[in-house]
Wavefront OBJ file of the C-alpha trace (Angstrom):
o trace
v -3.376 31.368 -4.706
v -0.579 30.751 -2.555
v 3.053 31.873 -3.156
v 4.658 28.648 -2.535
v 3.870 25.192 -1.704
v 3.610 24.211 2.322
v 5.798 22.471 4.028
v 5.499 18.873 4.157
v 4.066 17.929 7.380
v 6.966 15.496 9.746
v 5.893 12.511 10.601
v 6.776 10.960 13.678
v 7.362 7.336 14.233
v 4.942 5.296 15.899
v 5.563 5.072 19.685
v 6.000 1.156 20.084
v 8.489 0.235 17.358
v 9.511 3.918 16.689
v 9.393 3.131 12.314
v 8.094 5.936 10.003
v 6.879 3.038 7.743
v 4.983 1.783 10.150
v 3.411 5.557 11.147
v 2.717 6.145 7.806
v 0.926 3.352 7.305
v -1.166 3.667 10.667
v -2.188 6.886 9.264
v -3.485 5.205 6.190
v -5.518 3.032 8.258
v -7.043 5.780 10.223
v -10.738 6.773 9.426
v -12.173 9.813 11.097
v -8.894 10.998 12.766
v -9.324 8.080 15.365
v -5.690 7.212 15.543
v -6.058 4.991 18.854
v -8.675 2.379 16.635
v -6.078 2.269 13.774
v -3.126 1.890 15.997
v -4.980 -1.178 18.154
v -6.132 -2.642 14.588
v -2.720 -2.726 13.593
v -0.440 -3.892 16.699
v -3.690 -6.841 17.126
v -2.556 -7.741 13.391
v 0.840 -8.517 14.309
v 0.088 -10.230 17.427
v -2.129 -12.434 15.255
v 0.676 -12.965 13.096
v 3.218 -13.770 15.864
v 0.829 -16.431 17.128
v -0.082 -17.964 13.547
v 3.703 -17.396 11.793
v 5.593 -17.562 15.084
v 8.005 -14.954 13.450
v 8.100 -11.857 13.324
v 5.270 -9.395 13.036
v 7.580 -6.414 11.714
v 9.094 -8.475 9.269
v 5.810 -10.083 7.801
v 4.673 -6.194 7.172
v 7.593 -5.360 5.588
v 7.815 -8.174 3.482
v 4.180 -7.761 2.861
v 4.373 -3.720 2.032
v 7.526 -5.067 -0.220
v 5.718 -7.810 -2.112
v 2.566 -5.640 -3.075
v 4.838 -2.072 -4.138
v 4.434 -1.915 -7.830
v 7.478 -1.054 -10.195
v 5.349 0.537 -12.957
v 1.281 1.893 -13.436
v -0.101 3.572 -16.301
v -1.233 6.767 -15.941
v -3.580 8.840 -18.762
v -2.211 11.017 -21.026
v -4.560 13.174 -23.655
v -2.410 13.455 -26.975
v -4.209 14.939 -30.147
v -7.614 13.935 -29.610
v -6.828 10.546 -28.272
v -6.549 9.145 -24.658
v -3.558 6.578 -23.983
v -2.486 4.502 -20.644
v 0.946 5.830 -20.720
v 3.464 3.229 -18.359
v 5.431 5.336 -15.986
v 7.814 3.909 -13.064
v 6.375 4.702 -9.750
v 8.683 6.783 -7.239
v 9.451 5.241 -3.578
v 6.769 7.156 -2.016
v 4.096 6.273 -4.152
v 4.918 2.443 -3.947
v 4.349 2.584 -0.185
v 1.352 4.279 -0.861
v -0.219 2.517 -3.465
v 0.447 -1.140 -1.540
v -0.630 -0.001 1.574
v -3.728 1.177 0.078
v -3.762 -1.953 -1.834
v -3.606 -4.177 1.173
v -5.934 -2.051 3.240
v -8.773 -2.681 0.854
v -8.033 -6.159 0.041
v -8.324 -6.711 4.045
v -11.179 -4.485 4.205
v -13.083 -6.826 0.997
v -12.358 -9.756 3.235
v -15.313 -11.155 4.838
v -16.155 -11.343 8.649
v -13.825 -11.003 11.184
v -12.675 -8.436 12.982
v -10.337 -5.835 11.186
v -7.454 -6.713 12.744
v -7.632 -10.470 11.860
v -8.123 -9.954 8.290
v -5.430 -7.053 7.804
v -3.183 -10.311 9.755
v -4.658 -12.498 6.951
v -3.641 -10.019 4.524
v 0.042 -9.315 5.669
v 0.532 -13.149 5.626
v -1.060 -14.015 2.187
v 0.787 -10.855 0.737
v 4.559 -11.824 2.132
v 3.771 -15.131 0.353
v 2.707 -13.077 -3.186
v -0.799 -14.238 -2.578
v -4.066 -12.134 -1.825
v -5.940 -9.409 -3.450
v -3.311 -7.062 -3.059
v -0.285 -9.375 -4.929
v -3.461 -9.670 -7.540
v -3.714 -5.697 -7.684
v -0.585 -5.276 -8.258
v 0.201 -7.932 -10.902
v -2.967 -6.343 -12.996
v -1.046 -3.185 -12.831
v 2.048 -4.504 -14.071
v -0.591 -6.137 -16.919
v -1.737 -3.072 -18.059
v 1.486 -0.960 -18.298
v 2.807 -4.019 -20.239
v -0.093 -3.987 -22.652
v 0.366 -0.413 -23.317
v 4.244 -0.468 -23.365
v 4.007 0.777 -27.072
v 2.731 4.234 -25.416
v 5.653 4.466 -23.395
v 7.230 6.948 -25.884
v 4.634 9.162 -24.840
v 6.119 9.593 -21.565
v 6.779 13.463 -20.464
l 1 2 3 4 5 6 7 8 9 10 11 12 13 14 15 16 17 18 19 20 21 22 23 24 25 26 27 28 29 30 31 32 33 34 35 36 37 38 39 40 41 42 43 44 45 46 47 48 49 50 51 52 53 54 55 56 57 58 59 60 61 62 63 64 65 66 67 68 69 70 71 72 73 74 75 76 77 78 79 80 81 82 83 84 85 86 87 88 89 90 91 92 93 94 95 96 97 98 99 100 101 102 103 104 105 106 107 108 109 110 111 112 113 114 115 116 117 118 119 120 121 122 123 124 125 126 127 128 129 130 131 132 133 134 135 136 137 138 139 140 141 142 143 144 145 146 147 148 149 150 151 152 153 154 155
């Protein structure tokens, strides 16, 4: 076992728009370390959106990333037997996570196309609180207010 916990890897921004958002969520998109696919995935996306929107690719993302961050999620909790969803609030890390994840999938369930077109599709459904991740995240905020009698149970 080690000692002590290892040192967070840095991250550095991504070379066009030099964002750590944007990086981070590059790195998301990755599969099998090819960082050069993901990258050219996600600058075609916000060409795409530049020519549909004609605004602002950045600002679509962000407002995208924004719109699909959940506040809460339940998480289990084993208490005497018995198995509750427990509501917590999600920290600011995990909210990026969790709605880039969220809108990387919903893209990914999209039919046809080429990647780049639907994660476009995505970003612009999701800065108008539409698309399968808005719908992820509003059956997480569902759940954690179905179970917000547990809440007690929180650590």
């Amino acid at each position: 076992m080690r000692r002590r916990r290892p040192e967070r890897r840095k991250i550095l921004p991504d070379p066009v728009f030099k964002d750590l958002s944007i990086s981070k969520f590059i790195n998301f998109l990755m599969k099998g370390g090819k960082k050069g696919v993901a990258e050219k995935i996600f600058y075609n996306a916000l060409d795409i959106i530049k020519q549909k929107t004609k605004s602002d690719g950045i600002k679509i993302f962000e407002k995208a990333i924004e719109n699909a961050s959940p506040s809460v999620e339940v998480k289990s909790r084993r208490i005497g037997g018995a198995t509750y969803q427990v509501p917590i609030e999600v920290p600011k890390h995990r909210k990026f996570f969790l709605a880039s994840h969220w809108l990387i999938n919903s893209a990914t369930g999209r039919s046809g196309k080429p990647m780049s077109e639907r994660l476009a599709a995505e970003f612009i459904s999701a800065s108008n609180n539409e698309g399968g991740a808005i719908k992820k995240k509003e059956d997480t905020h569902r759940m954690a207010e179905a179970n917000k009698a547990f809440a007690h149970f929180r650590n």
